[in-house]
C-alpha positions in Angstrom: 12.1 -39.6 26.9 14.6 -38.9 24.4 11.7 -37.4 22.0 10.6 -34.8 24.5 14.3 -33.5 24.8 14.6 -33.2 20.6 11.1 -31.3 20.7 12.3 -29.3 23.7 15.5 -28.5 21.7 13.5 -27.4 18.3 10.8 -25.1 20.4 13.6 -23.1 22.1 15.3 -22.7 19.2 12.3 -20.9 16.8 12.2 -17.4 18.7 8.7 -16.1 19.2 6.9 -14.5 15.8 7.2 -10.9 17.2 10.6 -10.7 18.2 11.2 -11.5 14.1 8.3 -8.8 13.2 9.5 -5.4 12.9 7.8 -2.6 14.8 5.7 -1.0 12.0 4.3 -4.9 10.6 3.3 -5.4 14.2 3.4 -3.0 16.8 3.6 -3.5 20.3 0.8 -1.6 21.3 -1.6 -1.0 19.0 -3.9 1.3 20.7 -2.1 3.8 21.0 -1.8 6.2 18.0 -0.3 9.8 17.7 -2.7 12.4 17.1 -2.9 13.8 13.7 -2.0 17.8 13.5 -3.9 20.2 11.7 -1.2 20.5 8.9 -1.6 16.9 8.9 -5.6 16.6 8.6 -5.4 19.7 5.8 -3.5 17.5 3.7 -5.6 14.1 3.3 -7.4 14.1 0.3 -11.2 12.6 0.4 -13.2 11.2 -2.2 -15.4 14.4 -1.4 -12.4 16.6 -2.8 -12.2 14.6 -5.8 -13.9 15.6 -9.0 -17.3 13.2 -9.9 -15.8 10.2 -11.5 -17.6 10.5 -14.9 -15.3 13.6 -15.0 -12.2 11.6 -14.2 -12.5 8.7 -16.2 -14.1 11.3 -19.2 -10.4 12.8 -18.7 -8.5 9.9 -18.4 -10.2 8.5 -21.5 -9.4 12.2 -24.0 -6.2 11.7 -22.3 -5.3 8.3 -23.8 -7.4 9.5 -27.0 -4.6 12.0 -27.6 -2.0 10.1 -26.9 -2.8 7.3 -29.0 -3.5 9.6 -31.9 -0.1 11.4 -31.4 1.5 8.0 -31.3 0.2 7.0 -34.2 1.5 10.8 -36.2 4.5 10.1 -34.9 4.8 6.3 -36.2 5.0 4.7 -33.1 2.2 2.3 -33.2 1.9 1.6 -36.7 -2.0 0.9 -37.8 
């Protein structure tokens, strides 16, 4: 008997995993969402509005091109 009280004891004493959660980890109802405004939906960006991604990695590519070049005139990275 004196078993079941101590595992009593230690269950009451661990609160539930949501009281410890806060609101925005785990929500209390989770269906319910606010709808988006019209500012809002303006705003998100899609892959469709992104350039193609040959052109961003091209970019990003010259981009660290120059830098490293200009690191090297400068005597940062020394060759």
């Amino acid at each position: 008997m004196k078993s079941q009280e101590t595992q009593n004891i230690t269950t009451e004493n661990n609160p539930p995993v949501a009281e410890d959660t806060p609101n925005y980890i785990n929500p209390q109802e989770p269906g319910k969402t606010e709808p988006m405004t019209q500012v809002q939906s303006d705003s998100v960006i899609t892959n469709q509005d992104l350039p193609d991604p040959r052109v961003r990695y091209g970019f990003t590519l010259a981009l660290g091109a120059l830098l490293f070049v200009v690191a090297i005139y400068y005597g940062i990275i020394n060759p």
